[in-house]
C-alpha positions in Angstrom: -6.7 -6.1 -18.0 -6.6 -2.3 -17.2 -8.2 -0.6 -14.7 -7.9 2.8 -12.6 -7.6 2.8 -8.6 -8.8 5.9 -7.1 -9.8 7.2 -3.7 -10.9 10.2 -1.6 -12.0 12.2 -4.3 -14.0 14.8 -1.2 -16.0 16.3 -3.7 -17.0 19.7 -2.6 -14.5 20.4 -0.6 -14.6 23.5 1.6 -10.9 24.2 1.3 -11.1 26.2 4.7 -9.1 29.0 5.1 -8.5 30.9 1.8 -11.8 32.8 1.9 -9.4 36.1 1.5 -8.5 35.0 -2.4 -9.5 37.3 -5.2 -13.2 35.0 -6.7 -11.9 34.0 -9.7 -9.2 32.6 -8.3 -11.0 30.9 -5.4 -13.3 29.6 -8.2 -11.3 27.7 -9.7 -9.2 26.1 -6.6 -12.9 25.4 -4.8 -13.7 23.6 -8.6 -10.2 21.4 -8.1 -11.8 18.4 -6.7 -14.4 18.5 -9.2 -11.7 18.9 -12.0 -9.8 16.2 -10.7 -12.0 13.6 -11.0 -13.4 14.9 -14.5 -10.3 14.4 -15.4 -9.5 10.6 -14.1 -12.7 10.0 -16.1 -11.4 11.4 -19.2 -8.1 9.3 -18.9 -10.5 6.2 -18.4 -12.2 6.9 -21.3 -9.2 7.8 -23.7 -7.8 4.4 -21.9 -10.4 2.6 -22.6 -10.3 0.8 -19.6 -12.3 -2.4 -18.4 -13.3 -0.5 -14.9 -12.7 2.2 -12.1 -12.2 1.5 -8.6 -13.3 4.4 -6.4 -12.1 3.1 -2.2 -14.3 5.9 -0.3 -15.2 9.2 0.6 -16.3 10.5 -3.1 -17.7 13.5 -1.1 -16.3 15.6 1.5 -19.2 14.9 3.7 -22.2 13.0 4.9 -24.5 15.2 4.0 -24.2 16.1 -0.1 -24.6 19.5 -1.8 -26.8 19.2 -4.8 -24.0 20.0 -6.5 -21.6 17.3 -6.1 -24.3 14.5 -6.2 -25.1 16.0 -10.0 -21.8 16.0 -10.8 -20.7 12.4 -9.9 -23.5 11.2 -11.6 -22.8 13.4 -14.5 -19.4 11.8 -14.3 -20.4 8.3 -13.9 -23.0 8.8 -17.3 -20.3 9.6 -19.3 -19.1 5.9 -17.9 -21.6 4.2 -18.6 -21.5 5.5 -22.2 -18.5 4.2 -22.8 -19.2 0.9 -20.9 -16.8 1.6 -18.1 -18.3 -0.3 -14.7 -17.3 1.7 -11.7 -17.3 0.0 -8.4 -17.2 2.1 -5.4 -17.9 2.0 -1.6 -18.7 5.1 1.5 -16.2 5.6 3.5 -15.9 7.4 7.1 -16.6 11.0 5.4 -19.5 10.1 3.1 -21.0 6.8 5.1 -24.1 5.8 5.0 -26.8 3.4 5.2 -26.7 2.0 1.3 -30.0 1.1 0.2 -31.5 2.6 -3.2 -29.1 3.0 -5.6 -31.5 4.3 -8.6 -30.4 8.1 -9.1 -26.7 7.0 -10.1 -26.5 4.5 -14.2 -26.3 0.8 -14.2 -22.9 0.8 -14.8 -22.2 2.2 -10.8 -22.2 -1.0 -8.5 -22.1 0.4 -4.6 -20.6 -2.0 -2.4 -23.2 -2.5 1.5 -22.6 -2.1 4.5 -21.3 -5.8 4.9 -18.2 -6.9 3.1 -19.2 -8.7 -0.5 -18.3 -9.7 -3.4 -19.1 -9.0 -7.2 -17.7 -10.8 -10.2 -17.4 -9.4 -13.5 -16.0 -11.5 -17.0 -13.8 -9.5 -19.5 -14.1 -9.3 -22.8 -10.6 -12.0 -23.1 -12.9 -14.2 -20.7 -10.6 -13.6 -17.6 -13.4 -13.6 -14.2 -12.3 -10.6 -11.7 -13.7 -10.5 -7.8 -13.8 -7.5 -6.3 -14.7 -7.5 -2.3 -15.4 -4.4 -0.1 -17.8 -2.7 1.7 -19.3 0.7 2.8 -19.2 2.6 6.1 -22.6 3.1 7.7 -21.2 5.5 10.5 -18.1 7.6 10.9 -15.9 5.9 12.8 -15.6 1.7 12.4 -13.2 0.2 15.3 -13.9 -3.5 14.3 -11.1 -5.2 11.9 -13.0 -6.1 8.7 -10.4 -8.0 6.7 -12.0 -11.4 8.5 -14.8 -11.1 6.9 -13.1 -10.7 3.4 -13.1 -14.3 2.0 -9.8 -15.3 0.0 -9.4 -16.0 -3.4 -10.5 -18.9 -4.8 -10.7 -20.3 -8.5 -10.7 -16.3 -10.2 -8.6 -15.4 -12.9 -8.2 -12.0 -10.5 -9.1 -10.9 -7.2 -9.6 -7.4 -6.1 -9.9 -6.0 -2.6 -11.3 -2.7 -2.0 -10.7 -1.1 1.9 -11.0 2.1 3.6 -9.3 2.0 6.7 -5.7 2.6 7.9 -3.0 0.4 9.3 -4.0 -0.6 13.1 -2.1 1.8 15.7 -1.5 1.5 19.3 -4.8 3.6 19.8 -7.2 5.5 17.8 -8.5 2.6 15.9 -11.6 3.7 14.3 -11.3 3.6 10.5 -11.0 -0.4 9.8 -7.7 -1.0 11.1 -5.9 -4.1 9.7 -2.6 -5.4 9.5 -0.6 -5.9 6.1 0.1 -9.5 6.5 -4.0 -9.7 7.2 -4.2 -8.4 3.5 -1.4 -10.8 2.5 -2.9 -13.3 3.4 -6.3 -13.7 1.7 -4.0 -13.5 -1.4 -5.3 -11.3 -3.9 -4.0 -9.5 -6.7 -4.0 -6.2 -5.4 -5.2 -4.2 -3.0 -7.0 -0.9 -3.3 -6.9 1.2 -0.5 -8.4 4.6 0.6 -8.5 6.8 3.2 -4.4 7.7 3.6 -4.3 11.1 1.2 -0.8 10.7 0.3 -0.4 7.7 -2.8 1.7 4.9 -1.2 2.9 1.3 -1.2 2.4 -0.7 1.9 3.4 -3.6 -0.4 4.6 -4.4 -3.6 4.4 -8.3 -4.4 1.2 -8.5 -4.4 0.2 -4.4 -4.4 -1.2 -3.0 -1.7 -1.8 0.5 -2.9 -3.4 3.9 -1.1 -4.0 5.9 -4.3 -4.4 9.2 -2.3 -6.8 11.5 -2.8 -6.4 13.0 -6.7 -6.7 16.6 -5.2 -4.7 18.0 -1.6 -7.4 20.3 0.1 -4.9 21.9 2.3 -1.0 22.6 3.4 -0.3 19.1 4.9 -1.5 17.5 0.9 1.2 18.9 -0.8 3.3 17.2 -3.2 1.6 15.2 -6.3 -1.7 13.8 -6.5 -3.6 12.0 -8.7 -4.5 8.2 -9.0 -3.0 4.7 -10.1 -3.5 3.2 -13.6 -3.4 -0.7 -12.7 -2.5 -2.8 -16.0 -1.9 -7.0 -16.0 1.4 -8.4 -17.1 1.7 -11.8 -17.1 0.0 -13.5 -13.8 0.9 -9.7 -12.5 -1.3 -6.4 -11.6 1.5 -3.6 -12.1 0.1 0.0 -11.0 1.6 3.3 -12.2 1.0 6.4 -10.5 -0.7 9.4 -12.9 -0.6 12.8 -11.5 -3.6 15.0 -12.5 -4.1 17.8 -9.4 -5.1 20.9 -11.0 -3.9 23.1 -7.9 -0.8 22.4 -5.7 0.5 23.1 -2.4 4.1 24.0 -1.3 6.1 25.3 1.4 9.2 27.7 0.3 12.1 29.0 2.1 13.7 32.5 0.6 16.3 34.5 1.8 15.5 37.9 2.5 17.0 40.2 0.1 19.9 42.9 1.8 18.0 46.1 1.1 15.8 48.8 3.0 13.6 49.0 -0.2 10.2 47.5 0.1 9.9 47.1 -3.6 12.5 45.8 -4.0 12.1 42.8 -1.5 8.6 42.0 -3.0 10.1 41.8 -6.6 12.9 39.8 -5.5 10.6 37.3 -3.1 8.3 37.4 -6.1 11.5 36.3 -8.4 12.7 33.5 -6.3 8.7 31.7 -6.7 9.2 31.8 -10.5 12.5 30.6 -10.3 11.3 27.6 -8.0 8.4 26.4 -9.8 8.9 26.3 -13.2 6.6 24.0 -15.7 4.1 23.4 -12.8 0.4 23.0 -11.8 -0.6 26.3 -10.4 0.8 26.6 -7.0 -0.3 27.5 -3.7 2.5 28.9 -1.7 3.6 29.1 1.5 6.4 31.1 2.1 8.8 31.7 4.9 11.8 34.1 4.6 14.7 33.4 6.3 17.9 35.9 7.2 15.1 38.9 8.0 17.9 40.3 10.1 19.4 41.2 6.9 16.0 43.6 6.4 15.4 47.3 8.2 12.8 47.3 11.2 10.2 48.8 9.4 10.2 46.3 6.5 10.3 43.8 9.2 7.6 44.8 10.8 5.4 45.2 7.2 6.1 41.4 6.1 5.4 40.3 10.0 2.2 42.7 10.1 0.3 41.3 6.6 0.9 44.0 4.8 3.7 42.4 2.4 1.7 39.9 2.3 -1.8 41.2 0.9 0.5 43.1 -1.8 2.4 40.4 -2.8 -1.5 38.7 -3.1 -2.8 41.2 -4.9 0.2 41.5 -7.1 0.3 38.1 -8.3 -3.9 37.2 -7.9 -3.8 37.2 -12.0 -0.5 35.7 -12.6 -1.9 32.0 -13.4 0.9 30.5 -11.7 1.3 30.6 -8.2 -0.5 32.1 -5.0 1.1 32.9 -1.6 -1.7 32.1 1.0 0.9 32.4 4.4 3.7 34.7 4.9 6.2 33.2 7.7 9.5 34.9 9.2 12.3 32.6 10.0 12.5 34.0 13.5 8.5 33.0 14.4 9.0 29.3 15.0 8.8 30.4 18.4 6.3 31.8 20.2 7.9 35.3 20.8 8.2 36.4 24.6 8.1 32.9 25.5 10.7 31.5 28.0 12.3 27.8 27.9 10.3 26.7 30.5 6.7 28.4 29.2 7.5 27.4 25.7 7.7 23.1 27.3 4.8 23.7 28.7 2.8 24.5 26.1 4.3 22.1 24.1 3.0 19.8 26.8 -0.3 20.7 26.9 -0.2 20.6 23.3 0.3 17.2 23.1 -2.4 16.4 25.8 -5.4 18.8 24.0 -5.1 17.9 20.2 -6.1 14.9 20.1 -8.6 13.0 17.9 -10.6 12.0 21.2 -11.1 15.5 21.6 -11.8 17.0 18.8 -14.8 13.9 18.6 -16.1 15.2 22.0 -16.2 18.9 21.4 -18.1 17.9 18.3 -20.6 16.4 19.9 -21.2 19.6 21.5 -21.8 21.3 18.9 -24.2 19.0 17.1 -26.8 21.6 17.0 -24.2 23.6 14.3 -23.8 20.9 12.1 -21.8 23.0 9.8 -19.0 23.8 12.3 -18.9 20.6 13.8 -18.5 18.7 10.5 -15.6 21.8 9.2 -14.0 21.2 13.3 -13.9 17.1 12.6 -12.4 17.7 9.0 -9.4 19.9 10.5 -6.1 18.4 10.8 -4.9 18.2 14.4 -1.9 19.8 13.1 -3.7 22.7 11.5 -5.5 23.4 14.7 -2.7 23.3 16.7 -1.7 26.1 14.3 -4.1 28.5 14.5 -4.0 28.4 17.8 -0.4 29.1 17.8 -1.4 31.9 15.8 -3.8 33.2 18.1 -1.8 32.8 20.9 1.1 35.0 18.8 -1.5 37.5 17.7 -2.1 38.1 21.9 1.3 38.7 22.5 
């Protein structure tokens, strides 16, 4: 048996915050997602596997562009003509009430809104179950494994899940334990909802895939999805990186001269040397040892204006892209003192938090547009930009 486990595909993602990229260029890193999963359907097909797995939030939203819903069924044609089942379920971006599944091919089997299960027969006579179900609102608090029933007589059994591991607080995605998942003893485990591909176990796998694309700064690193192939009484997954785009953070030193020319071409020189035979790249950079540079250079790389060069420069290079420019020196918040700087560290901690963020989007229900881009934020990146800002002021 051969299948491929994939997850979070957030078709259509906005990719906030890189509006300022030349439009061929943005193009093709708003097109990523899309590429992404064309391409996990081309491996399928050359693989000729006996089905994908697909654990949750296939688009970036609740609410679908035209766009994406043509494209996923464009995708999952090309399936079904090569007699490749996909089984997939909603999960907390995309939910919704499942009901009439007649716009997507016979091959597509949508798990409900209650946990089921589906067996299918291989062409060597082996029976797989696959259990999951589908999110019919954003946020689910209850622990669904219970209602997952364990394996019985089946050659394999499958269980698909989009949730996360339970926390102290801030349940609301399916929480469950590992040993829950051990316990109904299946085969493997596939898991969305966790963007970064990861074992929570090995023996038997239980697998986040990630999502095949990162959508911003705190993706970086490979994506891509798991290739899932029997040995034995085994299910032995193998990661397959297929991102089109990639996100990294780089540290250069800042070159000893008062020539402005010459410390673009030498920050320019140090990406090339760093990412060699790689996906295109988008980069941020920081540059350390700036007390090496004159003030007015200084104050050109700290204003933007190194920055939008070095953009413009390199906007056809087909390798790499700097979207942030950071100096060394601005971990800090300038002017700040010890005791300013704890406190907003403190009051930090006590406003970015997922409670929130959920509350001021209910405000802002009316503007469905900015309450659904506020939800999709990272805390992390908010707490960011409003660094930033706060920089900016002083």
């Amino acid at each position: 048996m051969r299948f491929i486990h994939t997850a979070d595909l957030h078709l259509d993602s906005p990719f906030l915050g890189l509006t300022s990229m030349p439009k061929p260029l943005w193009e093709r890193v708003h097109s990523s997602t899309f590429t992404a999963f064309q391409k996990i359907v081309d491996d399928a097909i050359a693989l000729k596997v006996d089905f994908i797995l697909i654990s949750g939030d296939i688009y970036d939203r609740d609410q679908q562009s035209i766009a994406a819903t043509d494209f996923f069924i464009k995708q999952c044609e090309r399936l079904n003509q090569a007699h490749i089942p996909v089984y997939l379920l909603y999960g907390n971006h995309d939910y919704q009430i499942v009901q009439d599944t007649g716009e997507l091919p016979a091959n597509v089997h949508i798990f409900g809104n209650r946990v089921t299960t589906t067996t299918l027969t291989l062409a060597n006579h082996d029976s797989v179950a696959i259990s999951g179900f589908s999110y019919d609102q954003r946020w689910i608090q209850e622990d669904q494994v219970q209602k997952y029933p364990s394996k019985r007589n089946e050659t394999w059994h499958i269980g698909m899940l989009h949730g996360a591991v339970r926390q102290r607080q801030d349940n609301h995605y399916a929480p469950f334990t590992t040993d829950e998942l051990i316990a109904k003893n299946y085969d493997y485990w596939a898991l969305g909802h966790i963007h970064k591909h990861q074992f929570l176990n090995e023996k038997p796998p239980i697998v986040y895939s990630g999502n095949p694309q990162g959508r911003h700064k705190n993706e970086a690193g490979q994506h891509g999805y798991y290739l899932v192939e029997s040995q034995g009484n085994k299910l032995v997954p193998q990661f397959k990186p297929i991102a089109e785009i990639e996100w990294i953070s780089l540290t250069v030193n800042a070159l000893s001269t008062s020539n402005l020319a010459e410390v673009e071409r030498s920050l320019s020189q140090a990406i090339d040397g760093k990412l060699k035979n790689s996906p295109f790249q988008l980069v941020e950079l920081t540059i350390a040892n700036i007390e090496q540079l004159s003030p007015t250079i200084r104050h050109l790389l700290a204003n933007g204006d190194v920055l939008e060069h070095l953009q413009d420069q390199n906007a056809d290079n087909g390798k790499w892209w700097i979207y942030d420019l950071l100096l060394h020196q601005q971990n800090l918040l300038p002017s700040m003192t010890d005791l300013d700087e704890q406190y907003w560290q403190q009051a930090a901690q006590e406003v970015f938090t997922p409670a929130n963020i959920a509350e001021l989007t209910k405000s802002l229900a009316r503007d469905a547009d900015l309450a659904a881009k506020l939800t999709n934020l990272d805390l992390q990146q908010l707490k960011q930009a409003t660094t930033q800002l706060l920089r900016r002021e002083d």
